[in-house]
C-alpha positions in Angstrom: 138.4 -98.0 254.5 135.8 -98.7 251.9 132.4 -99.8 254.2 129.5 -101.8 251.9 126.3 -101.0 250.8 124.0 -99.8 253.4 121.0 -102.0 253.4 117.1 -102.4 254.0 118.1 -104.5 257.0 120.9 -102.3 258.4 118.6 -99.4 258.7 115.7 -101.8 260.2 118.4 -102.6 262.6 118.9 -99.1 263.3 115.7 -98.3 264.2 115.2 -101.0 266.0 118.5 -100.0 268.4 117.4 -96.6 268.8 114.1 -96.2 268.7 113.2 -99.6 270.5 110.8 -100.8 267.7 110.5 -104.3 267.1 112.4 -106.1 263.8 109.2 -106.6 262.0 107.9 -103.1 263.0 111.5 -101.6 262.1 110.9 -102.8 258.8 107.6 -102.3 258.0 108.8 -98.8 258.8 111.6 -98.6 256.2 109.2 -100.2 253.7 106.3 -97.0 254.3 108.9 -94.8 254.0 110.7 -96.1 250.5 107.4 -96.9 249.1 105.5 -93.4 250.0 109.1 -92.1 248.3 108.6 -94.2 245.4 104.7 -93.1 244.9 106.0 -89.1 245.4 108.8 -89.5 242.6 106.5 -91.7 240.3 103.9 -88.8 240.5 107.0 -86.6 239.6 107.0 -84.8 242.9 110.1 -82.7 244.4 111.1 -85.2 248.1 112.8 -82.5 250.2 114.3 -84.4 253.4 114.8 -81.6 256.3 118.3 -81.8 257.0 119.5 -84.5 254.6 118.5 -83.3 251.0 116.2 -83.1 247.8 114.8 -85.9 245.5 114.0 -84.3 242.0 112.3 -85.8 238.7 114.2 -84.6 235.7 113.2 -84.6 232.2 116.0 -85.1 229.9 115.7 -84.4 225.8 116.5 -87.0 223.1 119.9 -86.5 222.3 122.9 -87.7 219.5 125.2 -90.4 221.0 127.3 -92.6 219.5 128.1 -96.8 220.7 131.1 -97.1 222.3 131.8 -100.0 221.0 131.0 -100.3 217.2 131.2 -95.6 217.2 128.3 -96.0 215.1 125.6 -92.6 215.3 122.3 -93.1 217.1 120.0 -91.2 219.0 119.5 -91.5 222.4 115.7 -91.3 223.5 114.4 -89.4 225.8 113.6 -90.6 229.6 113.2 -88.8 233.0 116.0 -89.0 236.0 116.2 -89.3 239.4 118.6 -86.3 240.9 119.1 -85.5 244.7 121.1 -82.8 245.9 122.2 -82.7 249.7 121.0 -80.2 251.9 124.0 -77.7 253.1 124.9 -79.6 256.1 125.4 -83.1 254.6 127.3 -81.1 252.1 129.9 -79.8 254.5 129.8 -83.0 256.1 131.1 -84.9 253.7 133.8 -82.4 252.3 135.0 -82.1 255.7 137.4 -85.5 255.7 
């Protein structure tokens, strides 16, 4: 069973069933906590989420490439990445089923 994207609102919705916070303060909440994740990253900071896993800048080197399309040589540039890696337990998690 293939479930859709999990959204902004979902995870307002979320809070705002668990924790009792109101719709507008559920997602003020979610925005602090994307945009205080989007400020770490931008200032190519390491996120580590207890639990849950780690948000990493990486630096990757121009490069050789070639279009798919025409197979013509060209040279990638260089750019910086977002990588996460999940913690241990939402590792196990998921290779469980």
């Amino acid at each position: 069973m293939k479930r859709s994207n999990l959204t902004r609102k979902d995870l307002a919705k979320a809070i705002n069933e668990k924790m009792g916070f109101s719709q507008r303060g559920a997602g003020d909440l979610v925005d602090a906590v994307f945009d205080t994740l989007k400020k770490a990253l931008l200032a190519e900071e390491a996120v580590k989420l207890v639990q849950f896993g780690t948000f990493n800048v990486r630096k990757k080197a121009p490069r050789k490439g070639r279009n798919p399309r025409t197979g013509a040589a060209m040279e990638i540039s260089k750019r910086s990445m977002i990588s996460f890696r999940p913690s241990k337990i939402v590792r196990e998690k998921i290779n469980q089923s």
